[in-house]
C-alpha positions in Angstrom: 0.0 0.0 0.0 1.6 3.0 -1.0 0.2 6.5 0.1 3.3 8.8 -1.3 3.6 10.2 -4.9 6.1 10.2 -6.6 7.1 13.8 -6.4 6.5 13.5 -3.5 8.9 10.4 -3.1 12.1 11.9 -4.9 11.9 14.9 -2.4 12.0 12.1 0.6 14.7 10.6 -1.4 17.0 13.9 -1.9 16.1 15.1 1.4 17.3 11.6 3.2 20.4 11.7 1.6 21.2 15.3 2.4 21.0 14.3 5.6 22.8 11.2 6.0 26.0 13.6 4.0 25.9 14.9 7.4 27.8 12.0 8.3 30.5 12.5 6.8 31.2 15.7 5.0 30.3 19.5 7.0 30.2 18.6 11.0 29.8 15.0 11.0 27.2 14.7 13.3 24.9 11.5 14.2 21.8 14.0 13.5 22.6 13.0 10.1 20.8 9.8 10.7 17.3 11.4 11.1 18.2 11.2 7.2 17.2 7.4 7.2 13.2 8.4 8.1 13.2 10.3 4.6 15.1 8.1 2.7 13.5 4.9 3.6 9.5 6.3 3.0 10.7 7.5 0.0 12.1 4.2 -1.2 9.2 2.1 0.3 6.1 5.1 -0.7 4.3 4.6 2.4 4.7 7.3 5.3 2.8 5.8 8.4 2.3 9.4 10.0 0.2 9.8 6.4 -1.6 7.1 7.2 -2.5 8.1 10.8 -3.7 11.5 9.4 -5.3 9.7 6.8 -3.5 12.0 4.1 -1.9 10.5 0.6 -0.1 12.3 -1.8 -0.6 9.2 -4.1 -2.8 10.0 -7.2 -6.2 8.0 -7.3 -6.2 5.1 -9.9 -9.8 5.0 -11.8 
């Protein structure tokens, strides 16, 4: 079940590994983990806190 489009995914994606950089170029801090959340919902399409506020950004198949 996916509830992410794919804009909507890339974003996720470039967002995710922005963040994870943080690892190891600029101050190499562990925040740069917090870049696995984006990274993997964007990978997978499904965002569970979407799916608690009942929002998708998936388009509607006829």
């Amino acid at each position: 079940m996916k509830n992410e489009g794919v804009l909507d995914r890339v974003i996720r994606v470039v967002v995710g590994l922005a963040l994870l950089s943080l690892l190891v170029v600029g101050p190499k801090t562990l925040w740069g983990l917090v870049g696995l959340v984006p990274l993997i919902t964007g990978l997978v399409g499904f965002c569970p806190i979407y799916k608690v506020f009942g929002l998708s950004t998936c388009p509607l198949k006829d």
